[in-house]
C-alpha positions in Angstrom: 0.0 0.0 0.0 1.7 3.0 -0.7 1.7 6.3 1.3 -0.7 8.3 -0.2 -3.3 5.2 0.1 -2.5 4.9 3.8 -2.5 8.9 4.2 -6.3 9.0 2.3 -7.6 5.7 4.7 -6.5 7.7 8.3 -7.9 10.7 6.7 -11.2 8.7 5.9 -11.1 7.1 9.7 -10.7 10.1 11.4 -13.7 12.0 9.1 -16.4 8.8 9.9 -14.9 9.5 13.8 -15.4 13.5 13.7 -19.5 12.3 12.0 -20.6 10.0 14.6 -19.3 11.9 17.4 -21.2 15.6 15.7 -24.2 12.8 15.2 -24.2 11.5 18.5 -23.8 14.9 20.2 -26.4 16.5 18.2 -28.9 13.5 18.9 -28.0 14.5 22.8 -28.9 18.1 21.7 -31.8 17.2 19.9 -33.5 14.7 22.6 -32.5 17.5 25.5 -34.5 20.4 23.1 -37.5 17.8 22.8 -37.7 17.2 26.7 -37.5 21.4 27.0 -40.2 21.8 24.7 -42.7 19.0 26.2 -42.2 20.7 29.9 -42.7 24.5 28.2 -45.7 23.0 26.6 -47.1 21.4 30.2 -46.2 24.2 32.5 -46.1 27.2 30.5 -48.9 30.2 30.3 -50.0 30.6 27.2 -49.1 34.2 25.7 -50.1 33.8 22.1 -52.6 36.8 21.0 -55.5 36.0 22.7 -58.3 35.5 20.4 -60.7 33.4 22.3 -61.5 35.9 25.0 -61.1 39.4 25.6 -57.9 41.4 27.4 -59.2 42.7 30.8 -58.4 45.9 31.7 -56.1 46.3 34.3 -57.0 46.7 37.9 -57.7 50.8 39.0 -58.0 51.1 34.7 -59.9 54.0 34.1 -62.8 54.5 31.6 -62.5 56.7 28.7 -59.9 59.8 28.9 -57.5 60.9 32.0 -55.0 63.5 31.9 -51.4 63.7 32.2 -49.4 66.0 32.2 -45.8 65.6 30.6 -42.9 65.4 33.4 -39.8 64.6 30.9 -39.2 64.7 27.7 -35.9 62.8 26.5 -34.2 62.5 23.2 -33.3 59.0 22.6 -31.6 58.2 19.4 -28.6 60.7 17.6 -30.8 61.8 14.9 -32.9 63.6 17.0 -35.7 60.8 15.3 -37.1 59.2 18.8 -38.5 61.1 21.8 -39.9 59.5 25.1 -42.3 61.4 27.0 -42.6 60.9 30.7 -46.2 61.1 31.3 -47.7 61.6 35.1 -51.2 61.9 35.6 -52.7 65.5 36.6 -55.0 63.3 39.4 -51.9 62.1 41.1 -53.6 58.8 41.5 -51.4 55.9 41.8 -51.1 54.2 37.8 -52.7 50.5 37.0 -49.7 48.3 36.1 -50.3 47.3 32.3 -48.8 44.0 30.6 -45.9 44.4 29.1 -45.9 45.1 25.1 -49.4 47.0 25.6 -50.2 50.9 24.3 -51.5 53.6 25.6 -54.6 56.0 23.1 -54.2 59.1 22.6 -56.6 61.8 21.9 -54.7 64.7 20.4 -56.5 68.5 20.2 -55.3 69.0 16.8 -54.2 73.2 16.2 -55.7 73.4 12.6 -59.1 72.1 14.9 -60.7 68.4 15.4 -59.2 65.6 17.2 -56.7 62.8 16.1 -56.5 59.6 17.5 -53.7 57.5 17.6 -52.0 54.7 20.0 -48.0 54.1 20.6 -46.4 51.4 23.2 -45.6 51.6 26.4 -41.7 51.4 26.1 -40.6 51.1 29.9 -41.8 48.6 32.6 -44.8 49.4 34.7 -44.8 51.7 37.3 -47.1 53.5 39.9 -46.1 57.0 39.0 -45.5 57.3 35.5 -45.8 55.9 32.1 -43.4 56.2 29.3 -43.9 56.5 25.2 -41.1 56.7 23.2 -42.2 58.1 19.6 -40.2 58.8 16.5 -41.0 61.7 14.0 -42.3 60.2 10.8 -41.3 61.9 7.5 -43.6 62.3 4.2 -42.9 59.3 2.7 -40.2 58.8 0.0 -41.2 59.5 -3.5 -44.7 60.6 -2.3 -43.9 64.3 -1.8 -47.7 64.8 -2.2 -48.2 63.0 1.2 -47.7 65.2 4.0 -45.4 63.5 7.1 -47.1 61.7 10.4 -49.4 64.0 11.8 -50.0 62.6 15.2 -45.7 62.1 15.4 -44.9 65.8 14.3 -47.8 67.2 17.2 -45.6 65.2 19.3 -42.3 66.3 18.7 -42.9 69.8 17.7 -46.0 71.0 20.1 -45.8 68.4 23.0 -43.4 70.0 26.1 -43.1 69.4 29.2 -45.7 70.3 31.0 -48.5 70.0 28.3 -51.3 68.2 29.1 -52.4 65.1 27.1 -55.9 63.0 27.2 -54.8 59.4 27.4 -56.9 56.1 27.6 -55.7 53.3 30.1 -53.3 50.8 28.4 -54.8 47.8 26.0 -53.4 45.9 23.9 -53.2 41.7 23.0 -49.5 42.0 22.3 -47.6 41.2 25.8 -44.8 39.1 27.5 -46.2 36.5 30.1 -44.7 35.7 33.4 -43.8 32.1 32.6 -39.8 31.8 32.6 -39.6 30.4 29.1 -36.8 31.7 27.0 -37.4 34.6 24.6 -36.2 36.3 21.6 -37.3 40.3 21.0 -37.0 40.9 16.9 -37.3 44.9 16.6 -37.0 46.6 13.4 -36.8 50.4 13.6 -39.5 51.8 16.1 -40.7 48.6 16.6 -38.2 48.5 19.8 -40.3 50.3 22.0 -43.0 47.6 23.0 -40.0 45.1 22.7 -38.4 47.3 25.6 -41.3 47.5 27.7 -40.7 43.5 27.7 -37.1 43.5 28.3 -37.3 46.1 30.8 -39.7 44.2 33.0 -37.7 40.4 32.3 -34.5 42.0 33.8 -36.3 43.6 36.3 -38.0 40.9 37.6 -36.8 37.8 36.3 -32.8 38.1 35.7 -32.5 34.0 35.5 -34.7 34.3 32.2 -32.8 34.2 28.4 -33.2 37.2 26.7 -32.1 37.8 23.5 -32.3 41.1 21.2 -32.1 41.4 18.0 -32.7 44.9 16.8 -32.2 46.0 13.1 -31.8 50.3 12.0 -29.7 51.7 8.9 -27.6 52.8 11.0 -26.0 54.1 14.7 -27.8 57.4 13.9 -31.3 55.8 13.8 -30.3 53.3 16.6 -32.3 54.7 20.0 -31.6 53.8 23.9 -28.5 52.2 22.8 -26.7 53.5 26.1 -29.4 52.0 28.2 -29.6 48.8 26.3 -25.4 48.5 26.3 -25.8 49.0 30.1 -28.5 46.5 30.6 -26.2 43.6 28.4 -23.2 44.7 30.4 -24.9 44.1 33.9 -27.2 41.0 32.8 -25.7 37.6 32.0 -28.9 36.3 30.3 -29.6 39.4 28.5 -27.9 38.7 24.7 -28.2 42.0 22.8 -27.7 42.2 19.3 -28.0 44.9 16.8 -28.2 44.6 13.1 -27.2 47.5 10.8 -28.6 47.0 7.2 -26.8 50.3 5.8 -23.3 51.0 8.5 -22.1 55.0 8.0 -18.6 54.5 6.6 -17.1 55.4 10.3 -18.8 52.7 11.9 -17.2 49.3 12.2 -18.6 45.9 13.2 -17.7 44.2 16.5 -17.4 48.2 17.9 -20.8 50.1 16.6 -22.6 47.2 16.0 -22.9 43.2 16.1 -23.9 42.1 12.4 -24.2 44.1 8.9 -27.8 42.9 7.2 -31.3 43.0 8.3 -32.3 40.3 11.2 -32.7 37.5 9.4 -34.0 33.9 10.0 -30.1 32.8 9.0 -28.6 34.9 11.8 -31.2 33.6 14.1 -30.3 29.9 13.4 -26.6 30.9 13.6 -26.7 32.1 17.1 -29.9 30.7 18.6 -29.2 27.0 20.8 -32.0 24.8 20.5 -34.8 25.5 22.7 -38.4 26.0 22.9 -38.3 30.1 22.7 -41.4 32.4 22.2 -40.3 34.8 19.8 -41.7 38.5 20.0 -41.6 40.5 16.7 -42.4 44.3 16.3 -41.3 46.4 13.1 -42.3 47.4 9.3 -45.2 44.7 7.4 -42.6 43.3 5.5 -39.7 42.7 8.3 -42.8 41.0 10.2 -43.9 39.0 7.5 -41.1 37.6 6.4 -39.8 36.7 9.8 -43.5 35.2 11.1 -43.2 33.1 7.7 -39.4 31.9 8.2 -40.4 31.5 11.5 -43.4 29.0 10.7 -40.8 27.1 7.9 -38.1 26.5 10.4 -40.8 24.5 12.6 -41.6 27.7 15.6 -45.5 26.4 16.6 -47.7 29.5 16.0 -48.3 29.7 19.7 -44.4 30.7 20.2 -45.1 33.9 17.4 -46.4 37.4 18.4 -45.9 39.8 17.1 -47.6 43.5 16.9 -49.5 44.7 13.7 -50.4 48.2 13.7 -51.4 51.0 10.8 -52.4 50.0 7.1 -49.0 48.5 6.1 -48.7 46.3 9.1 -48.7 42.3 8.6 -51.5 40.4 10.1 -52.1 36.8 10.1 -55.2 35.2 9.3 -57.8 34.1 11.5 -59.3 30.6 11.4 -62.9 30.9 11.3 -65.2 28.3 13.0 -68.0 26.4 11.2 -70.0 28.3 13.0 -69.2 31.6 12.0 -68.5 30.8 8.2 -69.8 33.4 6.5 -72.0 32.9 3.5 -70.6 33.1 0.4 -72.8 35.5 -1.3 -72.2 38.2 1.3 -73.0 41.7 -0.4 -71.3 45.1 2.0 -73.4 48.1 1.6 -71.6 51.4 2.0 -74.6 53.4 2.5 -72.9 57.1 2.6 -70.6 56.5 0.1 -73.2 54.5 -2.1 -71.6 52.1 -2.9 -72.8 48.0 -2.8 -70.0 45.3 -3.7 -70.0 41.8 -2.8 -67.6 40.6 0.2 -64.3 38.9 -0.7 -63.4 36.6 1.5 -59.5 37.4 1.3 -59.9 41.0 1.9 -59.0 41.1 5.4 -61.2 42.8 7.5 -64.1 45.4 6.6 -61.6 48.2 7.2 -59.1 46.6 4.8 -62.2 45.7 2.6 -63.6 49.4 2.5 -59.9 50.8 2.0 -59.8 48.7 -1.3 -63.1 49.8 -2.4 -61.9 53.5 -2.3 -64.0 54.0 0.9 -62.4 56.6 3.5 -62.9 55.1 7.1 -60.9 57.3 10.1 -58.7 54.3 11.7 -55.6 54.2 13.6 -54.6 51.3 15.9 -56.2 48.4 13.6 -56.4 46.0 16.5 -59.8 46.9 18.2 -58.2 49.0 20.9 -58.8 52.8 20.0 -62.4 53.2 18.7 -61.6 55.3 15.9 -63.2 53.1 12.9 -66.3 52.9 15.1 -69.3 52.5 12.4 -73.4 52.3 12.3 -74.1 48.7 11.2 -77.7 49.4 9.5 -78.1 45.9 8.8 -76.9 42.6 9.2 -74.5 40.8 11.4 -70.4 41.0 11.6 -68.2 38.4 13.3 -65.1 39.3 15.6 -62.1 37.2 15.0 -60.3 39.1 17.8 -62.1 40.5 20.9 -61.7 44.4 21.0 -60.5 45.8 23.6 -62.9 48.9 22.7 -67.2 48.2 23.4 -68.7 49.7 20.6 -71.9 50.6 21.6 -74.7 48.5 20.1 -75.3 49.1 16.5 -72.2 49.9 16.1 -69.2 47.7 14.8 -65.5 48.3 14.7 -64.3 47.4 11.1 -60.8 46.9 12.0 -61.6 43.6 13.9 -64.7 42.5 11.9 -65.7 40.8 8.9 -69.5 40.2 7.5 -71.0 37.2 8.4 -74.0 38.0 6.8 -75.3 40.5 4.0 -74.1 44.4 5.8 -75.0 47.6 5.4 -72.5 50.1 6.7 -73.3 53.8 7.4 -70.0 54.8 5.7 
């Protein structure tokens, strides 16, 4: 046998060695992931988006408006993009805690006259004094010079100063952490970290044994906000695993100093650095950044009841919501739009009746899209409507919320 033969059969040897000892230890791996993921499926408390029943409001949650009064207002990211007011109400009244990921509505006295109503997360963890909302200035949208920037954001950041006085609803919301110590992932894209926050905030604060990771994608340092805070938090919790994602890095900023990886959060990155257990996975950002991750999510074998994530405005993703043989709808459905005169037969994959009157050219006031705020409150003249997610808002009878509603039978909408 000569020497390269005997050179190419120890090679060989110790390659089938290196396979069945990566075989064996990943059959360990795999076997210890399974046994995690049968106890987080007997002990755990369910977070997943309640759709069965309704959110309750929180203990001492008050009914329609309060006021607060704005204690602090503090910039939070180096473009001057992301503001957190400090909010303290004018009653003095000790706060209801909320659940973690929840919002707080708004109703804004508009100067130019009317109201605007608009929701934005809770981005700190609950406390008896004071809440926090942590709002970023939202520019006319590229290549749409026509369309005029965020109204509700600029009122905010422009008019809103310390010590102006704001009508707020008590928190809501079906998008929230759970108390259960099962490991957790926080996926933010852009603004989407302030709900995330609110979780992470009130993990390390109350459960610093729990594995928290934090993936959290901008363009760039400028855009990136609380990164001092966040840094601090990593630094001073073991379990806490912070990572942030620049998609587009300034030319002075350098990977492994300003930031952890270059690219958007991605399911690849995930599956790089995640160990195999059972996590919940929280996700808050732009439709598409949700949609692809819910749907890479779903592929790489993540149960639906370990995905949340929080869907809010016209662009936001929303998955579908099984509907019972009891609530089929018929299939000849016909939606009356009785203001607008209109009279079009239901599509089924429209969404909801907001989504269904938006196609249809119809102009419905909205703004949370998740049954919280009240705003796309409508007369039903006629007919019946099914809820596929409880509102956390009661419309008042003969009256439906088209955000959270489709037609189970033949409508007719005062809109």
């Amino acid at each position: 046998m000569s020497a390269l033969s005997l050179f190419a059969l120890i090679t060989l040897a110790i390659l089938l060695q290196v396979a069945v000892f990566l075989g064996y230890r990943f059959s360990r791996h795999w076997q210890r992931y399974r046994q995690l993921e049968d106890a987080a499926q007997e002990t755990a408390v369910d977070t997943a988006i309640p759709t069965a029943e309704k959110v309750s409001p929180p203990p001492g949650a008050w009914r329609d408006t309060r006021k607060f009064r704005v204690a602090e207002r503090v910039v939070e990211s180096p473009d001057g993009s992301v503001c957190s007011f400090h909010l303290t109400p004018e009653d003095g009244l000790p706060l209801p805690a909320f659940l973690p990921g929840q919002f707080l509505t708004f109703e804004l006295d508009m100067p130019e006259g009317g109201k605007l109503i608009r929701c934005y997360s809770l981005s700190d963890t609950p406390r008896a004094d004071r809440y926090r909302v942590s709002i970023k200035r939202l520019p006319a949208p590229p290549g749409r010079g026509l369309l005029p920037p965020g109204r509700s954001s600029t009122h905010f950041h422009d008019r809103v100063a310390v010590g102006s006085t704001l009508n707020v609803r008590a928190p809501a919301g079906h998008f929230y952490i759970g108390p259960e110590a099962a490991p957790v992932v926080l996926i933010a894209g852009g603004i989407g970290i302030t709900p995330l926050m609110s979780m992470l905030e009130w993990c390390l604060e109350n459960q610093p044994e729990r594995e928290v990771w934090l993936f959290y994608g901008v363009r760039n340092g400028r855009e990136l906000a609380m990164r001092e805070r966040l840094e601090s938090q990593a630094s001073r919790y073991a379990n806490f695993h912070l990572q942030f994602c620049f998609s587009d890095p300034l030319p002075e900023e350098t990977a492994g100093r300003d930031f952890h990886h270059a690219g958007r959060v991605s399911l690849d990155l995930l599956r790089m650095l995640l160990p195999l257990k059972p996590y919940h996975f929280y996700i808050c950002g732009p439709g598409p950044m949700m949609a692809a991750m819910v749907a890479g999510l779903e592929d790489w074998g993540v149960p639906d009841a370990r995905i949340h994530f929080e869907a809010f405005g016209p662009a936001s993703f929303k998955r579908r919501q099984p509907t019972s043989a009891t609530e089929a709808p018929d299939p000849d459905i016909v939606v009356t739009f009785a203001r607008s005169g209109v009279q079009v037969p239901w599509r089924p994959g429209a969404g909801s009746l907001l989504d269904f009157a938006e196609q249809e050219g119809i102009n419905v006031d909205s703004s949370c899209r998740g049954g919280a705020c009240g705003t796309c409150r409508t007369t039903l003249s006629a007919g019946e409507v099914v809820y596929h997610q409880p509102p956390d808002y009661d419309p008042e009878p003969g009256t439906c919320l088209l955000c959270v509603c489709t037609p189970k039978t033949n409508v007719t909408l005062e809109a």
